[in-house]
C-alpha positions as CSV (number, residue, x, y, z in Angstrom):
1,X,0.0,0.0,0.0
2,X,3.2,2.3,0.5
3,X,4.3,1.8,-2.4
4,X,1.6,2.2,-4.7
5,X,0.6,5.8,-2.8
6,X,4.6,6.6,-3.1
7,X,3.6,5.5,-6.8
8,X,0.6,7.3,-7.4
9,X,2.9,10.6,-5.5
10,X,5.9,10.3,-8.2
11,X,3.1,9.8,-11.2
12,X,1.6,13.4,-10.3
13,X,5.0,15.0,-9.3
14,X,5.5,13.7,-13.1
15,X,2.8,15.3,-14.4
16,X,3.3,18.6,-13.0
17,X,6.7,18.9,-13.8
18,X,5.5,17.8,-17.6
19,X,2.8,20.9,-17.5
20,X,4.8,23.5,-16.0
21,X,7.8,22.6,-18.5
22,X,4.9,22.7,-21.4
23,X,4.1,25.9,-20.0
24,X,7.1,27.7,-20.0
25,X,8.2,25.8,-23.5
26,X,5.5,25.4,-26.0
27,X,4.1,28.8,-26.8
28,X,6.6,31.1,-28.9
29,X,5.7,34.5,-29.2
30,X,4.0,35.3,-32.6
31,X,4.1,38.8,-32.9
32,X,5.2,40.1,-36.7
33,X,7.5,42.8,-36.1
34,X,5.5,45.7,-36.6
35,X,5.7,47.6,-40.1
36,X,8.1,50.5,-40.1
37,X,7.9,53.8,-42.2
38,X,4.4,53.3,-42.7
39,X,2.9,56.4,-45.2
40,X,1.4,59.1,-43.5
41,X,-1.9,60.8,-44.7
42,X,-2.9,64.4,-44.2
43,X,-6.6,64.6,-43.6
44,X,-9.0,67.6,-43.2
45,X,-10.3,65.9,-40.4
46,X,-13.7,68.3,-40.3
47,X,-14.5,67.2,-43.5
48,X,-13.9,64.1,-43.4
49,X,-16.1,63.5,-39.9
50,X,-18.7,64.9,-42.0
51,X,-18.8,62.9,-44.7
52,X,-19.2,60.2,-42.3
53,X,-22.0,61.6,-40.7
54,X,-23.7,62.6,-44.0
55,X,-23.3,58.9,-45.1
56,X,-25.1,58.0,-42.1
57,X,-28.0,60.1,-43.0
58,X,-29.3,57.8,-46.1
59,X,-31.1,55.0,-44.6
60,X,-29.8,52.5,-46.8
61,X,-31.6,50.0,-44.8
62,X,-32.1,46.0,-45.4
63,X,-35.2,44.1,-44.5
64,X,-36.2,40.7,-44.4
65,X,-39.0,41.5,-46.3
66,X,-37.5,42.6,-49.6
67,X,-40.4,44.2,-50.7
68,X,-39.3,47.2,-48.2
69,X,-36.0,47.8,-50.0
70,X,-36.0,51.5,-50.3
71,X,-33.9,51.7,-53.7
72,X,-34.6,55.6,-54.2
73,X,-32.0,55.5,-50.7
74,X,-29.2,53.4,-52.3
75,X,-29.2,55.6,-55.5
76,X,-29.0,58.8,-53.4
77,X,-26.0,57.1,-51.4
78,X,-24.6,56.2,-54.9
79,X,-24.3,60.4,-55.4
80,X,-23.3,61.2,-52.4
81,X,-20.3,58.8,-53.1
82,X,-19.9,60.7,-56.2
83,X,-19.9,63.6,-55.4
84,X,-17.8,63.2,-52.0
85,X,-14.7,61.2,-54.1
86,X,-14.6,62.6,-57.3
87,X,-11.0,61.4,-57.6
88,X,-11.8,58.0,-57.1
89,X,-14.8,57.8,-59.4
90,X,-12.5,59.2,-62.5
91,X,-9.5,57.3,-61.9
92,X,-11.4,53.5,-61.3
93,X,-13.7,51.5,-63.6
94,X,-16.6,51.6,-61.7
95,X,-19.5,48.6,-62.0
96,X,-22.6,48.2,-60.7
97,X,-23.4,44.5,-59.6
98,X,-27.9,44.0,-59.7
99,X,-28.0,48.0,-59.8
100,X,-27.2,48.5,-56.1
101,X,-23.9,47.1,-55.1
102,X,-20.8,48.9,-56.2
103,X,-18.0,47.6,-57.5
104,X,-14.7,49.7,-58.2
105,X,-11.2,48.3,-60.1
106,X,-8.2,50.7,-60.3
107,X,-5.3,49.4,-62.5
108,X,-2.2,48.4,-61.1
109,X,0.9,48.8,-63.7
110,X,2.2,45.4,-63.3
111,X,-0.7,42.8,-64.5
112,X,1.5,39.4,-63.6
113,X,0.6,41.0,-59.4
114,X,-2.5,39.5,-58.0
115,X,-4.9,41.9,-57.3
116,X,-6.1,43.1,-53.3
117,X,-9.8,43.4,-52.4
118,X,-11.3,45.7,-49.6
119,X,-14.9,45.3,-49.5
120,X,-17.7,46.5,-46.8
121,X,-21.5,47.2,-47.4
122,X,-23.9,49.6,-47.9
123,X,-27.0,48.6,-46.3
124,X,-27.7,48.4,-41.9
125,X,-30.1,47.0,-39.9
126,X,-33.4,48.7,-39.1
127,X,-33.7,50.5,-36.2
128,X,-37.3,48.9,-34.1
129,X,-40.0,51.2,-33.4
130,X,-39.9,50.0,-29.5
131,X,-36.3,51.2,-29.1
132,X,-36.5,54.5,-31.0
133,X,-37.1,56.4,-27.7
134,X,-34.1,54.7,-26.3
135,X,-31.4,56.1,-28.6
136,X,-29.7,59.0,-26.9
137,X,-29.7,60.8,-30.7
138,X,-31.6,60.1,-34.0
139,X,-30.4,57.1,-35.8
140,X,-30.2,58.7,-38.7
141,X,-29.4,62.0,-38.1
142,X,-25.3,61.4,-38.5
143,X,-24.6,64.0,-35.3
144,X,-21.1,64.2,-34.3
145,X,-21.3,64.6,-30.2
146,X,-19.1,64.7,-27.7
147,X,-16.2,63.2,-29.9
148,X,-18.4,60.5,-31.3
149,X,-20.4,60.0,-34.7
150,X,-23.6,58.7,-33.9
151,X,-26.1,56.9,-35.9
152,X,-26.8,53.5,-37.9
153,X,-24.2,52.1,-40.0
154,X,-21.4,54.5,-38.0
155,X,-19.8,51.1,-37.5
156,X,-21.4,48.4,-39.4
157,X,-20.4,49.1,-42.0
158,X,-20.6,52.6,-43.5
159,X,-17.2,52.7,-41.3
160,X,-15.6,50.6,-44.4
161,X,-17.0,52.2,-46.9
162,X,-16.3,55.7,-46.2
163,X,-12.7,54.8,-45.1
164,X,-12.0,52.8,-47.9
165,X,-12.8,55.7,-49.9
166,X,-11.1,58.6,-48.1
167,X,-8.2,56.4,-48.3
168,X,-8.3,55.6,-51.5
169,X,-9.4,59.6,-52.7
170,X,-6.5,60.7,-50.9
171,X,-3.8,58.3,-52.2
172,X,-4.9,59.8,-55.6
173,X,-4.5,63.3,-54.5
174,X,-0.9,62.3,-52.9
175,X,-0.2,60.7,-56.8
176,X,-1.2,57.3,-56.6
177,X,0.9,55.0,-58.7
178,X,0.1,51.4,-57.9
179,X,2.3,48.0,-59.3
180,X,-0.7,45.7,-57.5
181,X,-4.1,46.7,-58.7
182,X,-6.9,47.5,-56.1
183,X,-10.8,46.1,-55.8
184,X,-13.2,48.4,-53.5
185,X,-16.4,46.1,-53.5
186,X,-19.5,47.7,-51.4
187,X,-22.4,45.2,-51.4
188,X,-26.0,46.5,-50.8
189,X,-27.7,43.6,-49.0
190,X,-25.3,41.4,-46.5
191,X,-27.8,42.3,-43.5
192,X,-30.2,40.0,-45.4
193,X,-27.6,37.4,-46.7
194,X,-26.0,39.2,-49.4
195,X,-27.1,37.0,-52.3
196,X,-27.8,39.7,-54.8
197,X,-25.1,42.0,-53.5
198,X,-21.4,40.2,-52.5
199,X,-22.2,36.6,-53.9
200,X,-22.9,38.5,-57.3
201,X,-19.6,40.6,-57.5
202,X,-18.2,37.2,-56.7
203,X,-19.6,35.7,-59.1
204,X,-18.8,37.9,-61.5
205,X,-15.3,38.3,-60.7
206,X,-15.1,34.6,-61.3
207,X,-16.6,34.4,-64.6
208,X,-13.5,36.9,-65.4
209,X,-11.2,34.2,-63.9
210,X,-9.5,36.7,-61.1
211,X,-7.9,35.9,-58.2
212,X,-7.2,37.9,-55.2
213,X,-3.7,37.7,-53.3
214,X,-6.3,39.0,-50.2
215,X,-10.1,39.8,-49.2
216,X,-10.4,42.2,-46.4
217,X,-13.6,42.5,-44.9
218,X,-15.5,43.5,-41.8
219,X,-15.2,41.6,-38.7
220,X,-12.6,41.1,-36.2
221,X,-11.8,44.6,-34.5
222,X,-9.4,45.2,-31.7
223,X,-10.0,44.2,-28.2
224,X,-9.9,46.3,-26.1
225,X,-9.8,45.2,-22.1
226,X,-11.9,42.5,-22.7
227,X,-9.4,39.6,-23.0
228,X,-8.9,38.6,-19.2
229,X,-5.0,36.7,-19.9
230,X,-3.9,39.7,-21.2
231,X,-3.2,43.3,-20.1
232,X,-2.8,44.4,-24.0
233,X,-5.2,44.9,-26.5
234,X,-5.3,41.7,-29.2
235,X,-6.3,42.9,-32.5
236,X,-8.9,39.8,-33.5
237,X,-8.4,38.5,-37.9
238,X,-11.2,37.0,-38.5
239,X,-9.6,33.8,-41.1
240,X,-12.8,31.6,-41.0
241,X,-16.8,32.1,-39.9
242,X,-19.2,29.8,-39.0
243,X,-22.1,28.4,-41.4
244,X,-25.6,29.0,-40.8
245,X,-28.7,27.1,-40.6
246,X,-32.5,27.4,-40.1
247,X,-34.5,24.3,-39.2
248,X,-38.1,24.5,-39.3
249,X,-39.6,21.3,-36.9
250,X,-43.6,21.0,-37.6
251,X,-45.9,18.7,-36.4
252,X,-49.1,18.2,-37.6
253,X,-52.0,17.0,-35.3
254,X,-55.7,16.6,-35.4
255,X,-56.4,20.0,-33.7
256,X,-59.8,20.3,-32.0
257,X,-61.5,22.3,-28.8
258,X,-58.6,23.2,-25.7
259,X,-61.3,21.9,-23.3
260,X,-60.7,18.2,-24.8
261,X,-57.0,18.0,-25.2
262,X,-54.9,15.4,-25.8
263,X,-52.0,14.3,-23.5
264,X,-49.8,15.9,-25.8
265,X,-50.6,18.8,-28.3
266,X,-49.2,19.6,-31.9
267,X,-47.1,22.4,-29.5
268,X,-46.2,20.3,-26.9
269,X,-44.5,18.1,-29.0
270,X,-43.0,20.4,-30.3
271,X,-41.8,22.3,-27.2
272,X,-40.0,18.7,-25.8
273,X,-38.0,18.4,-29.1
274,X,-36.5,21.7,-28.9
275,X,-35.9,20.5,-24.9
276,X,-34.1,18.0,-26.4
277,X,-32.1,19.9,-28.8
278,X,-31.0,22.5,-25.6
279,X,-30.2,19.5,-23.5
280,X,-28.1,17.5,-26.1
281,X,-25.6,20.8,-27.0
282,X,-23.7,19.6,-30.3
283,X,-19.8,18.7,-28.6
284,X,-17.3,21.0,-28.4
285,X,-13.4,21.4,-29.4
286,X,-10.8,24.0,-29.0
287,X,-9.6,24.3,-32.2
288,X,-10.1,27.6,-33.1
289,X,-9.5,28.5,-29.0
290,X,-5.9,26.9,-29.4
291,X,-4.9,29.2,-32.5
292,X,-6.3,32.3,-31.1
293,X,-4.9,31.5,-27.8
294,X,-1.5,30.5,-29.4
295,X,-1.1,33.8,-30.9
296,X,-0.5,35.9,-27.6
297,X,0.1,33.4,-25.8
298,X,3.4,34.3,-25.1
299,X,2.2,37.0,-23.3
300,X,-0.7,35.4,-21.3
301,X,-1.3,35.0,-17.6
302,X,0.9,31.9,-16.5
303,X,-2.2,30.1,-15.1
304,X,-4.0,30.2,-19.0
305,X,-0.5,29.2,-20.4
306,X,-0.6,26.5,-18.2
307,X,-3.8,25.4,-19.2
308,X,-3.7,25.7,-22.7
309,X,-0.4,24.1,-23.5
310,X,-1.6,21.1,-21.5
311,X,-5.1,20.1,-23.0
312,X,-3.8,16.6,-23.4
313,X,-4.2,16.6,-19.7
314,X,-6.7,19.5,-18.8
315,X,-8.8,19.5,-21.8
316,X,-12.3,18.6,-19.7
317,X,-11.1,21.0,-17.6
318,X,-10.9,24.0,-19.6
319,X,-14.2,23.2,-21.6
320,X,-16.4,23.3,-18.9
321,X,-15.0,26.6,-17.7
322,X,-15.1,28.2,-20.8
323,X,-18.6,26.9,-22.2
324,X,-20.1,29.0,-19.8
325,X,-19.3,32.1,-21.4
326,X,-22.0,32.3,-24.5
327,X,-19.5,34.0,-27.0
328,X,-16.6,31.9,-26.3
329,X,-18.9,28.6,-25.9
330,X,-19.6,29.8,-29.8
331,X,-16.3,29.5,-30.9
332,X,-16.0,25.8,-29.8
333,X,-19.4,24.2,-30.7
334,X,-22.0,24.4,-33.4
335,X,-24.8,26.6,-31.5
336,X,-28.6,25.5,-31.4
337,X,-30.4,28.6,-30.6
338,X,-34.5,28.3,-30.6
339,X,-35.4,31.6,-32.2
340,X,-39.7,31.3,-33.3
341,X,-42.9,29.4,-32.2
342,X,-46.6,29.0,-33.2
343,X,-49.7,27.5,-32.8
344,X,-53.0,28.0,-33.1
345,X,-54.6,31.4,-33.9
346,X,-56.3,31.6,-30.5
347,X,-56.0,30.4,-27.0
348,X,-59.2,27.8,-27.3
349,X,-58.3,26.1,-29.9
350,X,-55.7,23.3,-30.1
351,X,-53.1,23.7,-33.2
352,X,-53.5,21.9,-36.3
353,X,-50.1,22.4,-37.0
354,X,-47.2,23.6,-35.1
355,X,-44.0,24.7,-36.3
356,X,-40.8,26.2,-34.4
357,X,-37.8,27.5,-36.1
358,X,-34.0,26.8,-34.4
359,X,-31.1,28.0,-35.8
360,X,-27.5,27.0,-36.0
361,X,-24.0,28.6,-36.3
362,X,-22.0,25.5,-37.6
363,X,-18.8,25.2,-36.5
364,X,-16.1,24.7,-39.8
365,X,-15.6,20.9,-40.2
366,X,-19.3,20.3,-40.1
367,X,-21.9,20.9,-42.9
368,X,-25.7,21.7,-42.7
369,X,-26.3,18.0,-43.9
370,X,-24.9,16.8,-40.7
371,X,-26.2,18.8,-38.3
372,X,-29.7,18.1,-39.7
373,X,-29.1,14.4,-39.1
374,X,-28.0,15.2,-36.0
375,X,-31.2,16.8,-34.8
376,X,-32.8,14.3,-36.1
377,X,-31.2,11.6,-34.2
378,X,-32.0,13.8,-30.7
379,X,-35.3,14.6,-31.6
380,X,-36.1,11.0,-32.3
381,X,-40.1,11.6,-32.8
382,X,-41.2,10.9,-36.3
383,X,-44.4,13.3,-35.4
384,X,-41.4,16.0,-36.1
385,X,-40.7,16.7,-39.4
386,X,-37.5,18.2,-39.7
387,X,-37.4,20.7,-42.8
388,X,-34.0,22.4,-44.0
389,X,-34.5,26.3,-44.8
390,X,-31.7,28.7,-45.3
391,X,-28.4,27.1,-45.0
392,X,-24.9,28.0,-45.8
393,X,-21.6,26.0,-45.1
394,X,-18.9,26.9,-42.9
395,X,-15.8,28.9,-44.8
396,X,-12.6,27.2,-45.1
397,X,-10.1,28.6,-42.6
398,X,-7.8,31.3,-44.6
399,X,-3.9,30.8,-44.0
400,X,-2.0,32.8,-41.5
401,X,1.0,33.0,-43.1
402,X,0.3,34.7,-46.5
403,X,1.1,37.7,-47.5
404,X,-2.3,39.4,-46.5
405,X,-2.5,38.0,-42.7
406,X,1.0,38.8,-42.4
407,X,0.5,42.4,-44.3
408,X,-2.2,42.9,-42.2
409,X,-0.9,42.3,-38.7
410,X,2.3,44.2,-39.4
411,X,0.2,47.3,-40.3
412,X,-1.9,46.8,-37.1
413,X,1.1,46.8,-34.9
414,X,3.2,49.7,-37.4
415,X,0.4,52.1,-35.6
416,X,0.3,50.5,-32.2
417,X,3.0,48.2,-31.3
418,X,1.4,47.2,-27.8
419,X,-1.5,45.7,-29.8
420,X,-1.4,42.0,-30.3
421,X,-2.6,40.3,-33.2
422,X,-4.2,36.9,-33.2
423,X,-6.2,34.7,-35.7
424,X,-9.9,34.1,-34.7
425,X,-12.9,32.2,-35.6
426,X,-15.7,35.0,-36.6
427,X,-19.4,33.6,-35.0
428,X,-21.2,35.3,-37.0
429,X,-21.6,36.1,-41.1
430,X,-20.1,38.3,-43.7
431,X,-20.2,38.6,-47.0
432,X,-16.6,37.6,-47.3
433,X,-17.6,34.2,-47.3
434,X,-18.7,34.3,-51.2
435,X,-15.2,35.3,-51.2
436,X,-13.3,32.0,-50.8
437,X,-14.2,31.4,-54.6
438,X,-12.0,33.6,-55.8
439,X,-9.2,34.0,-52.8
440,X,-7.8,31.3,-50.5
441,X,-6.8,34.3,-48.2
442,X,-10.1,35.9,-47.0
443,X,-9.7,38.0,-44.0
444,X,-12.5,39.9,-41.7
445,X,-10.9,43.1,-39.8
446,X,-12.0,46.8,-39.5
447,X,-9.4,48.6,-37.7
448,X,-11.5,49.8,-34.6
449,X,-10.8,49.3,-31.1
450,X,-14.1,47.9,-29.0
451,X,-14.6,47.5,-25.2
452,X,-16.3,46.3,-23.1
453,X,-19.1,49.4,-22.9
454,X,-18.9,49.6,-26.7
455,X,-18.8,45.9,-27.8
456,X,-22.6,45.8,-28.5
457,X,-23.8,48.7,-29.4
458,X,-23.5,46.6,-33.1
459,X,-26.9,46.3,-34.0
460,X,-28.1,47.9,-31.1
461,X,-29.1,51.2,-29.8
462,X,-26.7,54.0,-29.5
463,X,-24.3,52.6,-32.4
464,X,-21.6,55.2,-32.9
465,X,-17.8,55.6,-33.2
466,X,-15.1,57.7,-31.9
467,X,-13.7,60.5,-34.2
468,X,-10.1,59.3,-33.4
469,X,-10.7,55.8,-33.6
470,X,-12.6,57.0,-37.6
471,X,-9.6,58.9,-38.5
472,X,-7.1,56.4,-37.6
473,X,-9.1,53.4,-39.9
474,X,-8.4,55.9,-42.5
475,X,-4.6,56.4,-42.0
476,X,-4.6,53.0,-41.8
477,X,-6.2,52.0,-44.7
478,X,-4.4,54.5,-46.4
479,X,-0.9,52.6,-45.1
480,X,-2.4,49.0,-46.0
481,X,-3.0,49.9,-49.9
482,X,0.2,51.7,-50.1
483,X,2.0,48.4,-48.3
484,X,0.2,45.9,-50.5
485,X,-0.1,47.9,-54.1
486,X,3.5,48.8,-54.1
């Protein structure tokens, strides 16, 4: 008995010597050396702020129900754009993709260069009725206050498109001469899926047979505070997103009177297969975790070092502390999220047919396909039919050392050389991902910092941005097209 505790004593003295060693050993820091002698842009900053908060003034906004689109808005933005960069409208051949989405090419002098691609969109969510009064400042009123640009779109993503263009407007002024040409693609309808806008430019671009050295879109931002194992911020690259699914489970049932119900009704059945679906959460790996993780890692908290270089050992561990955090649970599973119910069309009356709808974020690796057998298997009723509704494949994971990640974090850390740059899996969807079929090296990142206060506001009321943090995606932009165009 001695001997086997003595045993059991030298086994785990083992072990922790093996962890701490990992610890110390695995991670190498990798940081690019940040970009030096980036180019520097003079701006007429009150203009420019302006033109911002003009462009927030058109409400270029998407619906789900298309028969809302408000083209007369988009046409008018389409001027504005005109008239605010008149430089870059006569130097690039300008297309228009289904009449709304914009797509502009300017030369480069040396055609064996892949081209680059910025791209953002047009179009932003509605603002709800029943949150109007909440907005400190009118939507779309594009005020400037208190240091900030206020109003829909200020960050997704009229952000991209006006600093894509300021950039590009003011490299011609400074005598633009690029060996790499340049691609500025604005789409008009990614808040709805982007079908007519992005996946048609792509489309087209295809049929031309072009490929892209990089796509930069929106996504990824720089954190700011919010990552606990660091003290710095860590610029997130978005190099993959998630796919995305709606289910639609229905049940059909005889119906009848409420006072003479069943034991179970069309709903109820219903309601216990989406129970099922939330207690059977698809499994979850750490990937994605690892390579975001493994990026700064070098400058992590000793205790997250510890744990991540020894999953081997601790990998149970660090799921079940991490999967209680929604947005990092997200980046390890496929997500099941029950979003719509409905039954009958009043409370007496038991349905005839009841239908929910759940959707899923599918992690890459997976395919709708499998996921629907999947829920299929945990439902296990044949009363639920299990109907497949919009559904769009994971992106392949874009390298990170191509000339594009690596051009991009160098240029992150040429204006701020305590940021951190790391790869990331992006939850949610872009239009970049119709951009795989012409590029293998498809990026998401708008060069904005977002904390914790700030980090919704996406989407939600009170959207705005900080002058300074507007002016520097400019000079930013400006350096990144000068750095990759030559």
């Amino acid at each position: 008995m001695k001997r086997t505790i003595i045993g059991i004593g030298a086994i785990l003295t083992g072990l922790i010597i093996i962890a701490v060693f990992r610890a110390v050993t695995v991670f190498e820091d990798g940081q690019l050396p940040p970009a030096e002698n980036l180019a520097q842009v003079d701006l007429d900053e009150a203009q420019v702020v302006e033109r911002m908060a003009g462009a927030i003034r058109f409400r270029t906004v998407s619906h789900d129900d298309r028969s809302n689109f408000d083209a007369e808005a988009f046409l008018a933005f389409h001027d504005y754009l005109r008239e605010s960069f008149p430089l870059v409208h006569e130097r690039a051949e300008l297309t228009l993709i289904n009449d709304y989405s914009l797509l502009f090419h300017i030369a480069g002098s040396d055609p064996s260069l892949k081209p680059i691609m910025l791209m953002g969109h047009m179009d932003v969510v509605p603002v709800d009725d029943v949150t109007l009064a909440e907005w400190s400042h009118d939507p779309f009123a594009g005020e400037v206050i208190g240091g900030e640009i206020w109003g829909r779109g200020a960050i997704d993503n009229k952000l991209s498109v006006m600093s894509f263009l300021e950039a590009t407007e003011a490299l011609i002024r400074d005598g633009f001469e690029p060996e790499r040409s340049l691609y500025l693609s604005f789409g008009h309808d990614e808040e709805v899926g982007g079908m007519d806008g992005a996946k048609a430019v792509a489309d087209h671009l295809a049929e031309q047979g072009i490929e892209f050295e990089f796509v930069v879109d929106e996504g990824g931002v720089v954190l700011d505070g919010i990552i606990e194992s660091v003290d710095r911020p860590v610029a997130m690259i978005g190099v993959a997103e998630k796919g995305y699914m709606n289910l639609r489970l229905r049940v059909d049932a005889p119906g009848g009177h409420s006072s003479r119900p069943p034991p179970q009704s069309g709903l109820g059945i219903i309601s216990r297969a989406i129970v099922k679906l939330e207690e059977n959460p698809f499994p979850t790996e750490l990937t994605h975790i690892k390579k975001t993780f493994g990026a700064y890692a070098a400058h992590a908290k000793f205790t997250d070092r510890l744990a991540m270089a020894n999953t081997w050992l601790l990998s149970p561990v660090i799921k079940t502390a991490l999967v209680n955090d929604p947005a990092v649970a997200a980046a390890m599973r496929t997500t099941t999220a029950a979003t719509m119910a409905s039954g009958s069309s009043k409370s007496n009356i038991l349905p005839t047919r009841a239908e929910a709808v759940v959707n899923f974020r599918i992690l890459p690796g997976e395919t709708a396909e499998l996921v629907r057998d999947r829920v299929v298997e945990i439902i296990d009723d044949e009363r639920v039919e299990v109907i497949m509704e919009t559904n769009i494949n994971p992106s392949p994971v874009s390298p990170t050392d191509s000339m594009g990640y690596e051009l991009l974090a160098r240029t992150i850390r040429g204006f701020d050389d305590d940021i951190l740059v790391a790869p990331n899996l992006l939850i949610g969807g872009t239009d970049a991902r119709y951009f795989h079929a012409v590029s293998p090296n498809v990026y998401r990142f708008i060069m904005v910092r977002a904390t914790a206060d700030t980090l919704n506001i996406v989407h939600g009321i009170d959207e705005r941005i900080a002058v300074e943090d507007y002016l520097t995606a400019i000079r930013f932009y400006y350096a990144l097209i000068q750095e990759a165009t030559g």
